[in-house]
Every structure is written in C-alpha cells, then in structure tokens.
N, C-alpha and C positions, 0 to 999 in steps of 0.2 A: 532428701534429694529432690523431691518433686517440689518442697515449698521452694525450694534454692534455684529448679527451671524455670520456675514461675516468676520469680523473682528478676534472674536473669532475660527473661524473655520479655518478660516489661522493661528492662533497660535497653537491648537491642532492639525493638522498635522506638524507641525513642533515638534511641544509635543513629536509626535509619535516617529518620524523620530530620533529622541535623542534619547528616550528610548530604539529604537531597538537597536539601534550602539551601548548605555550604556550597554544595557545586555549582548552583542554579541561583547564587547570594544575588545577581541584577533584581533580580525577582521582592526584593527587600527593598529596594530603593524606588519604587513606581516603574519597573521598566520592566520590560514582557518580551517571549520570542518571538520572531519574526518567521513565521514557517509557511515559506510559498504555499503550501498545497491549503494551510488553512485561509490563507488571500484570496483564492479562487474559488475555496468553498463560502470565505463572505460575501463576493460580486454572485456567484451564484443565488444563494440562498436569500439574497436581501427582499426579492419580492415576497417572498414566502414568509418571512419575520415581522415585513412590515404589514400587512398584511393580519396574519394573528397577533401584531400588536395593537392596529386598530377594533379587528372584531371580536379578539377574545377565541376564536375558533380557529380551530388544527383545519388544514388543510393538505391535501396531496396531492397536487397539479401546479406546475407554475411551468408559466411560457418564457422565463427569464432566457432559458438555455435552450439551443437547438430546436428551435421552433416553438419547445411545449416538452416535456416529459414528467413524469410520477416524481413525487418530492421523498420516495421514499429511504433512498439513497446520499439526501442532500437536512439529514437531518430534522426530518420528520419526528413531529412528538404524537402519543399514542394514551389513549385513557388505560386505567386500571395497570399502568405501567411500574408496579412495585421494587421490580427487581433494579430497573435504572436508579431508583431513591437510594437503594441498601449502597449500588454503585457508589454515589456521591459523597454518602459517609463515608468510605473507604477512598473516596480521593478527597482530601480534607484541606491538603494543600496547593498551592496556588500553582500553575500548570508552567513547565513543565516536572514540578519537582513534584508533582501528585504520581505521576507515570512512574518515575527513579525509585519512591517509594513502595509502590505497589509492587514492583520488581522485587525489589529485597525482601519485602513481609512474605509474598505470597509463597517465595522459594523456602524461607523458614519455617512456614506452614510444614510444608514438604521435609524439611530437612527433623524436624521434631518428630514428624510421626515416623521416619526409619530409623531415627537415633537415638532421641528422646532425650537428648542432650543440647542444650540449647551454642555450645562453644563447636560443633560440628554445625550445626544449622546455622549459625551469623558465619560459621567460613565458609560454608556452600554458597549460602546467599550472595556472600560479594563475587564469590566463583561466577554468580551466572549476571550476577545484575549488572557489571564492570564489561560484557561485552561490547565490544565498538559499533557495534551494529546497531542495538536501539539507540544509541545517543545520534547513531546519525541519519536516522529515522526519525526521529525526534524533530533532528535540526532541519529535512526536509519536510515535515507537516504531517508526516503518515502516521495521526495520533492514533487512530482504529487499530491499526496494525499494533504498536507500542502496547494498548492496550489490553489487544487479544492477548497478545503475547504472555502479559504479565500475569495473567490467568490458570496460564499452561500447569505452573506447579501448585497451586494449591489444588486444584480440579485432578492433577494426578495423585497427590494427597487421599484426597475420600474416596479413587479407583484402587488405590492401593488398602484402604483400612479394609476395602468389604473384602479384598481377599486374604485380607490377616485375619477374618471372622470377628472383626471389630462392625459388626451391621449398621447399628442404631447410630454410631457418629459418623461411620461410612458412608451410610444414605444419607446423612444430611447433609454434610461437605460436600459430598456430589453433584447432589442436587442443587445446592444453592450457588458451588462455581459452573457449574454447569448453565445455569441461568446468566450467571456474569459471564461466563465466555461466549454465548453467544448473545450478551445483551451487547458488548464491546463490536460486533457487527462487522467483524472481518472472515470471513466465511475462511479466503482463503486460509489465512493462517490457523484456522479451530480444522479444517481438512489435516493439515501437515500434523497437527496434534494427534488425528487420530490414525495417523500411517504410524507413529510412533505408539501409539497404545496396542494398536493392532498386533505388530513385534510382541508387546508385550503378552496379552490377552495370549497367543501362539503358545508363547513358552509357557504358562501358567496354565492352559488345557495339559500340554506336553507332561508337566508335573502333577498334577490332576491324576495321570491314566498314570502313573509311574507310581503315585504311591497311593493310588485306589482311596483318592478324595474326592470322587465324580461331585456327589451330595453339596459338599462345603461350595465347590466352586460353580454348581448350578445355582443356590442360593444367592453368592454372591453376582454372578451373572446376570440373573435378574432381578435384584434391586441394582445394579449399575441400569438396566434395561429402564426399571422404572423410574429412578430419581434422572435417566436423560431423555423422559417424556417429560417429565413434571418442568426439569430446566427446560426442556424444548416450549411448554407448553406456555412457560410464564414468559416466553417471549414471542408467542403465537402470531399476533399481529404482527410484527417484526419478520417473521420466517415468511409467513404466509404472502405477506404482498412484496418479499425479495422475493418467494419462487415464483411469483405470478410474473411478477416486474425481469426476471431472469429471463424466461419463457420466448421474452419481447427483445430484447439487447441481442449484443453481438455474440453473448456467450450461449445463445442458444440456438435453435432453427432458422436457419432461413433459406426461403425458396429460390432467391435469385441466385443462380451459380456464374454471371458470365465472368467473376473475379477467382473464381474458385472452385476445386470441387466439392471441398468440405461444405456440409447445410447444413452441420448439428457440431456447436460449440466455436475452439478459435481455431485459426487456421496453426500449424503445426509450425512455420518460420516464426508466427506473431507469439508464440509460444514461447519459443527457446531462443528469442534475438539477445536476450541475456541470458545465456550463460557461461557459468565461472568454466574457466580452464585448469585441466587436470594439475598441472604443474601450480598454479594460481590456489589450489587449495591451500600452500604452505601460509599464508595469508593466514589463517587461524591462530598460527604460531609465530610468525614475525610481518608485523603490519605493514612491512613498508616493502616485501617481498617484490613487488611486482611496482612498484612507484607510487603507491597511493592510492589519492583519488585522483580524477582526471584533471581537476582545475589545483594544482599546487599552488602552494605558499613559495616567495621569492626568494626564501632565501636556500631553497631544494633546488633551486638553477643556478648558481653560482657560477658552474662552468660556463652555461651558454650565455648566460648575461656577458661574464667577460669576454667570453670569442664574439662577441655581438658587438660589444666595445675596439677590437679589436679590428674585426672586419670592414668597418667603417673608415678604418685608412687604407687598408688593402684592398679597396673597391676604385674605382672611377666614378663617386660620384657628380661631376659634372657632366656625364651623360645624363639624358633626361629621361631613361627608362630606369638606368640603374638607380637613377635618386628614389623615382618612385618607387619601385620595385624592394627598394631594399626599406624604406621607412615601412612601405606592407609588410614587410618580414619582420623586420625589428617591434613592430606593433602588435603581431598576431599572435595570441596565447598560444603555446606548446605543452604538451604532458606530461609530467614526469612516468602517467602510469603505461605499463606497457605489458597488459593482459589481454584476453583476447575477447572482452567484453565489448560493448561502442563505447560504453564513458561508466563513470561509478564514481559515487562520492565520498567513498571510500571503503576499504578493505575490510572483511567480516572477524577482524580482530578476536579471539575468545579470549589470550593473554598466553603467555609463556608460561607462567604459573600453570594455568588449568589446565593445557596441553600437555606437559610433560609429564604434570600427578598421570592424567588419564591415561597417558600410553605405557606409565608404569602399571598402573589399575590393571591394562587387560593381560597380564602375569599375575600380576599378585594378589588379582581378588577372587575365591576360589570359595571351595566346601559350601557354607549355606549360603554363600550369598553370591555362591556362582550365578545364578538363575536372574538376579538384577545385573550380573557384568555381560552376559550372553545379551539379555534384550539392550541394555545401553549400546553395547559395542555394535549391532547388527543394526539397530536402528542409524548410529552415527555412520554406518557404511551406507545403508541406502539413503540418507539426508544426502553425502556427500555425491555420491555416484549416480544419483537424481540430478542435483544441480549441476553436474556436468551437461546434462539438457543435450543439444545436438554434437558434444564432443564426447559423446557416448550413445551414439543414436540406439544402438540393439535393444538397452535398456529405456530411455526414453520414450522412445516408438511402442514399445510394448506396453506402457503406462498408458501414453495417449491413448492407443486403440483399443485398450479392455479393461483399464481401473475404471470402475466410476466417477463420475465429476471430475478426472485429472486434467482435464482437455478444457473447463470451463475455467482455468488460471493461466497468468501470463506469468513472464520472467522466472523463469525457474530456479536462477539464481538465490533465489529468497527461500528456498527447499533448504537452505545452511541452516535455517532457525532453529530445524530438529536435531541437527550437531549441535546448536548452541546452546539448546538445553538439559542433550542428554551426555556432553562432553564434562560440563560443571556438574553432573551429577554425580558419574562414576570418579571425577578428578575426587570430590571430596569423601565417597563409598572410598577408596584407595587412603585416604588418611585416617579414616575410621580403621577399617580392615588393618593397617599397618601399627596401628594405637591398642587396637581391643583384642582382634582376633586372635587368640593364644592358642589356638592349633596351626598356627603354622609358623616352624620353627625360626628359629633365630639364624640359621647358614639360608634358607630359603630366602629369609626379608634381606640378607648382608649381599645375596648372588642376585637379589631385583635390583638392590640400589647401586651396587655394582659395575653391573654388567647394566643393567637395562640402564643406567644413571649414566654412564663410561658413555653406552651407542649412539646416544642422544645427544651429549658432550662432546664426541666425537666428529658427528657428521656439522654441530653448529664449527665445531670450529675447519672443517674441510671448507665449509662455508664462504670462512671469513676468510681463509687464505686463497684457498681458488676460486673463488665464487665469480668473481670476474670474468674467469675465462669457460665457468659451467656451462652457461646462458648467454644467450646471444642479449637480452636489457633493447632490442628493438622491436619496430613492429611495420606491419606491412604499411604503415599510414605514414612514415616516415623518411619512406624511400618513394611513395605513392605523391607525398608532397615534395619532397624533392624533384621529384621528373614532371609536376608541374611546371613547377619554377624554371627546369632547361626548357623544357616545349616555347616557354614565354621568351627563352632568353633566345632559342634558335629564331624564332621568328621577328624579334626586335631589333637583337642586339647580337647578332650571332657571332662577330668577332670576339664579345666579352667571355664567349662559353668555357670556355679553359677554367678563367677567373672567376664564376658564379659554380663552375662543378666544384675547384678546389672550396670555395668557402662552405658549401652547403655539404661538405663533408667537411668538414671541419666543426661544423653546427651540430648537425650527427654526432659525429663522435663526443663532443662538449656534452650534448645532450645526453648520450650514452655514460657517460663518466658521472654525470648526477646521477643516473638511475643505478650505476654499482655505487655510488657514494651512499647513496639511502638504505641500497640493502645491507652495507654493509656496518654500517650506522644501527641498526637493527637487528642482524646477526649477533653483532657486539653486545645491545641492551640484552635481548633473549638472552644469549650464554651465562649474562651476568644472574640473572633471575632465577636460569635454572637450576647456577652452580649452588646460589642463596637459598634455594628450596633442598636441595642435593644436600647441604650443607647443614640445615636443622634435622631434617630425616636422618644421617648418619651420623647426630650430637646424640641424638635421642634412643639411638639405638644402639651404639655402645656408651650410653649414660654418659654424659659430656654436660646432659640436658635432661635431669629424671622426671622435670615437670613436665607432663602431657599439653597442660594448658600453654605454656609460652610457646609450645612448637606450632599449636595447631594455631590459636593468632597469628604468631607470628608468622605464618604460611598466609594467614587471612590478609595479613598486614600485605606483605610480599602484592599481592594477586590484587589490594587496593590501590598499594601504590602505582602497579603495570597500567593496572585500567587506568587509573584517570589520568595518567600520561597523555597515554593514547587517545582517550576519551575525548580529551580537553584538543587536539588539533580538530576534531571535528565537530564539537559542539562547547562556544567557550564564550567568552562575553560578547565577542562581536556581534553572538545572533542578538542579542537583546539593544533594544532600541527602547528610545522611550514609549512608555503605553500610549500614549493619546495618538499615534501611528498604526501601532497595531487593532488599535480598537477602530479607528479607521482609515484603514489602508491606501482611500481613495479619494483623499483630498481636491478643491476646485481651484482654493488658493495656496499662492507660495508663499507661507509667513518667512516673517524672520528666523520662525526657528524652525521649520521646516530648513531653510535654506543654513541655516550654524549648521545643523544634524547632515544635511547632506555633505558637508564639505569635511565631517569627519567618519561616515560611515557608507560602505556604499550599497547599503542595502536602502537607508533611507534616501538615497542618492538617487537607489530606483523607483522609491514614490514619488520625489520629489520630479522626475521624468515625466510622468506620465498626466503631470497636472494639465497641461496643457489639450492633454484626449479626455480628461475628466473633462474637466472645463466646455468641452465645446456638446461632447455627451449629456451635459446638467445644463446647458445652455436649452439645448433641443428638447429634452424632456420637458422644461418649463416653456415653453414656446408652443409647442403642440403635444397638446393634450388627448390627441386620437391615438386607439390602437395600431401600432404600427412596428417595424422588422428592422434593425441594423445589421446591417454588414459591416464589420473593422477588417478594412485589409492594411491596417499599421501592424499590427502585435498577431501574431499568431493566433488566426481567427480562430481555430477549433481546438486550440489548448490554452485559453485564456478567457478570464471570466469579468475581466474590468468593465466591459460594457454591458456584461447582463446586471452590475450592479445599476444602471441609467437608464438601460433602456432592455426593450426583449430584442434575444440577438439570436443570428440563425449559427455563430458559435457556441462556444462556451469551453468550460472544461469538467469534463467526470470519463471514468475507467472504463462506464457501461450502459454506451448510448444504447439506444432504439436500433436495433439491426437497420429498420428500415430507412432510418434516416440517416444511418453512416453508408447504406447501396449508396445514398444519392452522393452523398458529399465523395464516397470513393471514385463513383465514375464522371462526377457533373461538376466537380472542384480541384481533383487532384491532379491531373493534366498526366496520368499517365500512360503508359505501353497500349495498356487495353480499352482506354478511354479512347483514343487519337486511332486505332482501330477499328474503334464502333462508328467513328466518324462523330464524336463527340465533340463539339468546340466550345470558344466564350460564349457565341451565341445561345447557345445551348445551358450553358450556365447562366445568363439574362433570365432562362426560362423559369428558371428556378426559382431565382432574387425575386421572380416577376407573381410568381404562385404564392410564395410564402410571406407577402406583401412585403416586403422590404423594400421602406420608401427612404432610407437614404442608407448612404452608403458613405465610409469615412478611410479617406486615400491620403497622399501626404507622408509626412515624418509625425513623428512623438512631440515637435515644437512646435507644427506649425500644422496642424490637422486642416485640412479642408473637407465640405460635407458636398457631397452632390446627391441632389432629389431624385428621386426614380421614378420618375411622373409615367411610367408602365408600370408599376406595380397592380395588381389587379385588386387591392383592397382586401375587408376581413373576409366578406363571402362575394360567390358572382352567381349567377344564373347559367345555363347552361341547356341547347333543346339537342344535342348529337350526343352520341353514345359511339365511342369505338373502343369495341369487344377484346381484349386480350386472351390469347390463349392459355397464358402463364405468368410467371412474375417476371422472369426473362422479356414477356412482350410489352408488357406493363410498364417497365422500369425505359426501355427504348422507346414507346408512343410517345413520350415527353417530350423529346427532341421533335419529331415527327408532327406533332399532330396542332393544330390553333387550340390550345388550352381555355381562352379567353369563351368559346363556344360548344369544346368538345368537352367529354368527361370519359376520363382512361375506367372503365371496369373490369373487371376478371368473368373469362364468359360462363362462370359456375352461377353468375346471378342474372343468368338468361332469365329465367324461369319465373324467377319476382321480380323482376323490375316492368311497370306497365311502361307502356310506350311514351314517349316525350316528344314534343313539336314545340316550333317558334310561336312567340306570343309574347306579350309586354308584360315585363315582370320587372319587380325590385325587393333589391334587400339590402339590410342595414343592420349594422351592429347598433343596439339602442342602452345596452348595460353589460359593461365588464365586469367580472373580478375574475379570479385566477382560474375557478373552477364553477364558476356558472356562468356563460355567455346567453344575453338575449339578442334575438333580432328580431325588426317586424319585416315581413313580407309579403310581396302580392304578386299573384301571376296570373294572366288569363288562361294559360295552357297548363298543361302537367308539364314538367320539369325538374330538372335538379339542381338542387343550391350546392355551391361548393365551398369549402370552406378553408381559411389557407389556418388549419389547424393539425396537426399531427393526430394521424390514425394510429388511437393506441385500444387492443379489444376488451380491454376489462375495465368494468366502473364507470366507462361514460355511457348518459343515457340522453336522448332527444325525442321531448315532450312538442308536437306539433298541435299549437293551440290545447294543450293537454292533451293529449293523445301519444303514447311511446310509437315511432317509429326504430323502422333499422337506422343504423349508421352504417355507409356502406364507407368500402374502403378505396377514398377515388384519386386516381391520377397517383397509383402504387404507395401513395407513404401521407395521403392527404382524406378528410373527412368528405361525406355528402351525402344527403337525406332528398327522399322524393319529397316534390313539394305538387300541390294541386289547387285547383282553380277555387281560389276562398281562403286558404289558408291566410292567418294573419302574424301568426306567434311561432315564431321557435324558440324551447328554452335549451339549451345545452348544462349538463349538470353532471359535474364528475362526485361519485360515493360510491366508494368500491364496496361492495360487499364481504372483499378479503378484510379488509378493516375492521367492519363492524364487528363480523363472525368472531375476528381474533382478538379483539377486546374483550367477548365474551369467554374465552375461552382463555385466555390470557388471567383474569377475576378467577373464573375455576379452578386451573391449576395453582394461585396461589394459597386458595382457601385449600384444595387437598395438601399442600405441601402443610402446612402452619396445623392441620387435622392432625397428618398421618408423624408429622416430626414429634407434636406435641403427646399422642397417645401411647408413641415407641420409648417418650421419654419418660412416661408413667410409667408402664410395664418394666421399663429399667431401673425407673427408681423404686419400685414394688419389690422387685426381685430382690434388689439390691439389699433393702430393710429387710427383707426373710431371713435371705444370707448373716447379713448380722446378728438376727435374733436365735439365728441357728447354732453361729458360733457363739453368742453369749453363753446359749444354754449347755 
C-alpha cells in the first residue's frame, strides 16, 4: 500500500503540473499574463534593477516612487537567501501556472499526512486549488498574495505531524514551510493563517487537559515554537527591514493627527471600505449570487443592452440635451454586481461541490475526528464573520482595538481566504469520514444524506423559483444614478422629465432582470452539482457503486469541472498577451504590432495608450540628465507607476507608503473637507512640487501630453539661515503653507537644544554624484547653516558623512532631510546601509546552518533507532 501512494503520488503531481500548463496553455506559445499590479511593480522597481544590473550590487533606496522610499517591499534581493532558491525549485513552471501548481502539491502535502491516501489528497487538493479567488488574484497581479496562500497547507501539514508525535518530520515540514510562508512576503495573508491555527492550537490544548497529554503537546508546542524561529530566522532580513520599514508607513505611528484620531496603524473606515455583505456570503456557493464582478461580460446585459436599443426611439433625440445625454448613458459601463462592497472582480467562488460536502461534514463528522470538524467549522465562522468588517461592527471593532497587528491590514474582505482553506478541508474530511469511518452506522450516514442532502436541495431550488422576488438584485448606486440624470434633466430639459423618469426605470428594471437572470443561471448550475455529488454519495452507500475510488474521483471530477467554469470567466486567455508586452509594458513606440494587438485585445489597447506619456517621459529623461521630480496629472498620479519607470516621480503606486509622506499628499493634494479648512489651497501644493524639486510637470490627455518646467523648483538641496520652531507634527506639517521654505527650515522644537545657531552668509550647494542610495554634494558657506534637502526623511540606515565626519540628519520641513552645515565644510556624502540588512543576512546564514544541523542530526537518531528496532525484531 505504501509503494502504491508512492506511486500514485508521483503521478498526481504530474496530474497537477498538466493541468496547470492546460489551464494557463497561452503560456506554451510565447504569451504571458498581463497582471496590472505586476505593471506598476515594473515602472516602480526599474530604477532599482537597472541599477544592480549595472553594478552587480543590491541596493535598498530608490527615489523612483514618492519622492524616495526603502526598496524593501518593491522587491529587493538579500545575501545568504536560501530559502527563496528552495522557492524557485518548487516554482518550476513558467508563471502563472507555477502559483496553480503549488496550490494543488502543497494541499496534497496536507491531504497525505491525515489520510495517507493519495485518491482523498488529489480530491481535497482540487477542493481547494479550484477556488475562484486565487485565479482572480492572479489575473489582478497580487502574486505575493497567490503565493502566501499556496503555502498555507503544507505549513499546516508539519503543525499538524508534531502533534500526531510524528516530531522529527514535523519539525522539518514546519520549519522549511514555515520559511516559504514567510519567504512569499505577504504578511497579511501568513496573519489570517495563524487566526486559523490559533482555532486550532485552542482545541488541541482543550484535548491535551481532557485526556492528560500535557507532556506530548508541550513537546510538540515547542518544536512548532522552534522550527517558527528557525523559518522566521531564515528569512531575518526580510522580517527585519519590513518591521523596521512598517514602523515608518501608514501602517504604523503617526504623530500628525489633523485627519484623524487614530496614530498607531489604519484608520478603521480605510479598513473595512471592503467588506463582504452578510447575505453576499452565499457567493461561496453560487458565484453569480450577487452579479459577479463589477465590470461584466456583454452578454450578462442582454436585458439593458435591448431596453438601450429600445429607448432610443422612445426618446426626442433631436433635442440637444437629450442627444447628449442619452449617448453618455448608452456609453457608460453599468454592473451587473449588486453587493455592498464599492467594486470586486469578482465573487470568492469555493464551488458548489465543496460547499455542500462541508455543510454535510459539520453532521457527519464526528467520534475521533470531531476535534478537526470543531476547529474547521469555528474557524470558517470567524473567517466569514470577520470579513463582514463594518456590517458586523461589534465583532470587528473588537478585533481592531485588542488583536494584535489586526489594525495593520486593509480590506477585510480578503479574511474569506480562511474559509477557503478550511471549507475544502473539512468538504473532503466529510468524504473520508463517509468512506472509512465504520462507527457510524449506516441509518446515521442514509438521515445526513437525506435530510442534510433534501435541505440544501431544498432551499436551491426555493431559490430558483422565488429568488426573484427574495431580493431586491438592486443597490443604492442605481437609484443614486438615476436621480442624477433627473437633477440634469430638471434643469436642461424639464419638459422631457416624465420621458427620461419612464426610461431610466425601465433601464432599472432591464438591469434588474440580468442580475435575477444570472442568479438564477447559477442557482440552476449549483443544484445540478449538488444533485451529481448527492447522487454518487447515495450509489455508494446503498452499493449502486461498491468502488470507493470512482466515487471519490468522481466527486474530484464534479469540484474540477465547477472550478474551471467558474475559474475560466475570470482568469482565461484574454489575460495573456504576447510576452514581448509584458516584459515591457512601457513601450515609446507604436509598432505595427503593437497597433494588430491593440485592435484585438484591450489590455494591450492599454499599452498601446499610454505610448504617447512614454514617449514624451523618454524624451525628457534623454534631454536632461539632472536629478530631477515629475508630477503626472494624466493617469492617476499616486496609484500609478508608468512614470517612475522614466523618470523619479512624486507618485507612484505601493500599499505602504511613508506615513509621512501620505500626511502631505492627504492634506496638500487631495483637495479635501479638512484640507479647504486648514486654509489649504493649490498655492500651497506649488509648495510642495516646489521642495520636492519637481521640475516639470506633465498635463494634457494620454495622446497628446504636454510638459510644463517648474522653473521654482528649489533644486536637489538649498541653503537656509531661519529656523521656525514647531511645537509638534500637527505645527510641522501646517509651517509649510505658512512659512518662505526657500530661507526657512520647518524643525520640531525637541532639537532646541543641538541645533547651534544659524545666520545669513554666502553659501552653495550642489548635487555632484547620484546613485540611488549614495548622494554627494560639495558645499560652501561662510556662516553656519542648514542644507536642505528635497529627499525623503526616512530614520533608519541613512547616514551623512560631512567631509568624513557623521552628522545628525535632522528631520526638516516635517517629511524632508537637513544637516548643519559650518563655515569650511566642503563635502556631504549621503549613504543609505541599514544595519537591519546587514544583521539579517547574518542571521539569515545562521539559522539555515542550524536548520540543515538540527534536521540532519534528528535524522540520524531516527535512523539509529530505527536499525535497533529492526535488529531487535530480527533477534
């Protein structure tokens, strides 16, 4: 039996390794996905690549994004980094089908060590890997995330061996996913993992004090303890300069409160802006529950497209409001989805299949293996009851203000992950348990499939008949757009108003009628799934079907074919484009086949867009060769990263800027409530473009960019003889507006005390050598003074050496650098080397040398033991 898993276990990864390439087949022919978020991580990270591609040297500073911030988040590579190598063999195949794969192996991992059967671990596996969620994850760029994820079950694999008292393969599975989960570098999602272990670890003390195993499960408690230092440790540098780098972002402290009262982590709206809605959960079990994702496919409007056709003779268009009026109507996307999220790309899908095994599981899985159906089911309630977020505030609010770290994550919506991995766990625990378990009798399994089979059948098909009339299929954005449209029409056209209310309920309702045609469309599919699962379960149990194997495939089969349904409307060949696009995304010219590719794809439709802001950005860059700032106000300056691939820009895009530098952009860019309050205006934002040298600035459309010079920019560094004192970071952050920056320098008055005095006197300074993370300049002043610097105050790892000499870096004009300067000085060198770095390479080396020690010596002693044993029983 064991050569026979073995056997079989080597053909189900190979199973895998097909189906990923199958699904992801573009991937065979030269063509690659197309995944926004990784687009904005190549514009981001390019100065950083090119960079260590000319010098051979890691670095971690690049001024590409937001003035300047730490590379540590943007892809940073680290010495003595073993654990990312072991990664890379385990992603073998070409991306995205390396992610698909690692899904299905890792959950087998998992599924072998509580079965030991390799025909229960290939059905759990496609149970969990077939979720809709990573595929459209995926197909959005959030590869960290995909990765973390895929970690989750083998990592709970070796927590689970150490307290089966299987130690010696326990602590090494642990330790080494352990290191992969967090070498995958998504904090959030390794948190959600351990709310779900937590559940667990609960009930396994609970069983512990019950049948008086304190011993066994202290043992194992602390090699869980050790091998998740050892994982922690072999990613040291990695940890170390995210908590350091943490410390500094939005996700942590900050002083300035005039937007907020929170100053330690996010604020609680920016928190819970997504989250799923109670009723919106059913989305697990029929994807289309709620309308989808927010941007639908054409042919989910059917209704409104025709009432759209329609209305256009039922209108006056030779009025000249109406004409335009109604082409903006007819033109402007609509949603099929109608949850109570702002937008979503689509539904947290786990399939029909694995929902219904698992809601029969929490009955029918009972005696020894109650103890896994308790922590599944209790965790999949608080995953779910979580991601309610503010439509469950009692629970939510209590996470924020007394879990640890809960408050340092956004979108709670993404709290499903823990349902989605522990919902395919107990679904296929439940086909085990209904297969093996022979204490519970045969009227017991005949009244689950039954009665629990019958309720569940039941309520789909209430569904289908009245579903229509359950749910209202609208939402407040609908009627909120509608009574735009009258406001416009009473004031244009107020005679037409009769005629624009009847049509715009009529659109409504059209609209309405897709969103029950979709549910009900999938109401249909689910029933059929479940009745097909309902259906092997009850062959097999009054022997109809006495082969164990064709049920549990064929259950696999069922839960394969659901997902990629599903799978395939959100991640399918359209994402794949040709590679030489994706590899770069940021073309200057329109070939010819840039321009074939755009007129059949509109992804590269939107490269092929943006040539024109390349173009004039690679124009400028070639043109002047000085250090210097752009501002894009075409494209969404602070969530888009096309121009830190050209030039350094006071945007960018990442999850977790510089606290300091999102105060400014909140109160000195965004133009809002409390901005226009403080008396904050554009002038005031001048101040800003003006400090942070941004010498041009890029206005215009995407065709036809124009550049305009900011000939006030104040340059790399200025000189400065006034000092005005703030009290706080609150006075700090307002001096700006207030004060001639060009002569004053904003300080905080806690650096009364060292700072010697400063007067007017003839000085200069000059940037004389850049790279990313050493700036030189020479300088001269006849007085004491201070240089300012238009570089981001960040407190860790930059040092400035004055003529060889370390001074302070003070922190000037609230979110900006500056150093005293004295009469003689000739040299500033600026030089970013964090010491988190260094430390955690070293430390990073050590704990792989104890892992490779302590694994290699446990496997002596086991294989020593082992020989005894045998020579024992020979004898």
């Amino acid at each position: 039996m064991k050569n026979k898993n073995l056997i079989f276990s080597a053909i189900a990864l190979v199973f895998f390794a097909v189906l990923s390439l199958v699904y992801n087949s573009p991937v065979l022919s030269d063509n690659a996905i197309i995944q926004p978020d990784i687009v904005n991580y190549k514009g981001s990270a390019e100065e950083m690549k090119t960079f260590e591609k000319a010098t051979g040297e890691n670095i971690y500073w690049s001024n590409a994004m937001f003035g300047g911030m730490p590379t540590y988040q943007m892809g940073a590579q680290y010495d003595n980094d073993f654990i990312k190598a072991v990664d890379k063999v385990f992603r073998f195949l070409p991306r995205p089908a390396d992610y698909i794969f690692l899904l299905f192996s890792g959950f087998f991992i998992l599924g072998m060590v509580l079965f030991k059967n390799w025909k229960y671990a290939l059905a759990g596996s496609i149970f969990f890997a077939m979720g809709a969620y990573f595929f459209i994850i995926i197909g959005a760029g959030h590869n960290a995330k995909v990765h973390t994820i895929a970690y989750f079950a083998p990592l709970v694999a070796g927590i689970i061996l150490l307290y089966q008292k299987k130690y010696l393969i326990g602590f090494i599975l642990t330790t080494l996913f352990m290191g992969l989960e967090l070498a995958a570098n998504h904090p959030q999602m390794t948190f959600y993992l351990f709310l779900v272990m937590l559940v667990y670890f609960v009930i396994e003390f609970i069983q512990a004090i019950k049948t008086k195993e304190i011993k066994p499960f202290a043992l194992a408690t602390g090699l869980l303890i050790l091998a998740s230092l050892l994982g922690a440790g072999m990613n040291s540098t990695r940890l170390m300069t995210t908590y350091e780098y943490s410390k500094e972002t939005i996700r942590g402290k900050s002083e300035m409160t005039l937007l907020q009262d929170k100053t330690s982590g996010l604020d609680l709206d920016y928190i819970t802006h997504w989250s799923y809605g109670k009723l919106e959960t059913m989305n697990l079990f029929i994807p289309n529950f709620m309308g989808g994702g927010s941007q639908p496919d054409q042919e989910n409007l059917k209704n409104y497209i025709e009432e759209i056709k329609k209305q256009q003779y039922a209108i006056d268009l030779n009025n000249e409001f109406n004409a335009q009026a109604f082409e903006y109507l007819a033109s402007s996307p609509v949603s099929t989805y109608w949850g109570d999220q702002p937008g979503t790309s689509g539904p947290a899908y786990q399939g029909a299949v694995v929902v219904f095994l698992f809601l029969l599981g929490c009955v029918l899985v009972r005696n020894k293996f109650r103890n896994y159906k308790w922590w599944l089911v209790i965790a999949t309630i608080l995953s779910i009851t979580l991601a309610w977020g503010k439509n469950f505030p009692f629970l939510t609010n209590l996470f924020v203000d007394y879990f640890p770290f809960y408050d340092k994550f956004r979108a709670v919506s993404s709290m499903l992950v823990m349902a989605e991995f522990t919902m395919p766990l107990l679904a296929i625990l439940t086909v085990y348990v209904f297969i093996k378990d022979e204490t519970l009798t045969d009227e017991f399994k005949k009244k689950v499939l039954v009665y629990g089979g019958g309720a569940v059948v039941g309520l789909l098909l209430i569904f289908l008949v009245a579903g229509g009339s359950l749910f209202s299929f609208t939402t407040e954005m609908d009627q909120l757009s509608k009574q735009q449209y009258l406001d416009l029409v009473k004031e244009y056209n107020p005679q037409g108003f009769g005629s624009w209310d009847t049509m715009l309920n009529n659109l409504n309702n059209a609209l309405r009628q897709d969103r029950i045609d979709m549910f009900k469309a999938d109401t249909l599919r689910t029933l059929i799934f479940v009745l097909l699962t309902l259906g092997l379960l009850l062959a097999y149990h009054f022997k109809k079907i006495q082969n164990s194997l064709i049920v549990v495939l064929g259950i696999g089969a069922l839960a394969l074919i659901d997902g990629w349904q599903v799978d395939k409307r959100y991640l399918n060949d359209d994402n794949y484009i040709d590679k030489m696009f994706v590899d770069n995304p940021f073309p200057t010219d329109v070939s010819s086949k840039l321009m074939e590719g755009a007129r059949e794809n509109y992804q590269i439709a939107g490269i092929a867009q943006k040539v024109p802001f390349n173009r004039t950005l690679d124009s400028l860059r070639k043109a002047d060769k000085t250090q210097y700032r752009v501002f894009d106000n075409i494209f969404s300056t602070f969530n888009d990263a096309t121009t830190s691939y050209f030039a350094h820009s006071i945007g960018g895009y990442h999850g977790a800027k510089l606290h300091n530098y999102q105060d400014v952009i909140d109160l000195y860019f965004s133009g809002s409530g409390t901005s226009q309050k403080l008396g904050i205006s554009q002038v005031h934002t001048q101040k800003i473009l003006n400090i942070l040298n941004t010498k041009y600035l890029v206005h215009g459309n995407p065709s036809s960019p124009l550049v305009q010079q900011n000939n006030e920019a104040f340059g790399n560094a200025w000189m400065v003889s006034n000092i005005k004192w703030a009290a706080n970071a609150n006075d700090e952050i307002l001096a700006i507006k207030d004060e001639d920056l060009k002569s004053t320098v904003i300080l905080n008055s806690n650096l009364k005390n060292t700072i010697k005095p400063i007067s007017t006197g003839n000085s200069s300074i000059q940037l004389t050598n850049y790279q990313p993370n050493k700036l030189t300049y020479s300088v001269s002043s006849t007085s004491p003074q201070i240089a300012v610097f238009s570089e981001i105050y960040y407190p860790h790892g930059w040092k400035i050496l004055v003529d060889g000499k370390e001074r302070e870096i003070l922190k000037a004009n609230y979110f900006l650098r500056g150093v005293e300067i004295q009469p003689g000085d000739k040299q500033i060198v600026m030089h970013f080397d964090p010491t988190s770095v260094k430390t955690g390479n070293t430390l990073t080396l050590v704990s792989v040398i104890l892992f490779v020690l302590l694994a290699g010596a446990g496997g002596f002693v086991g294989w020593k033991n082992r020989n005894k044993l045998e020579n024992k029983e020979a004898v």
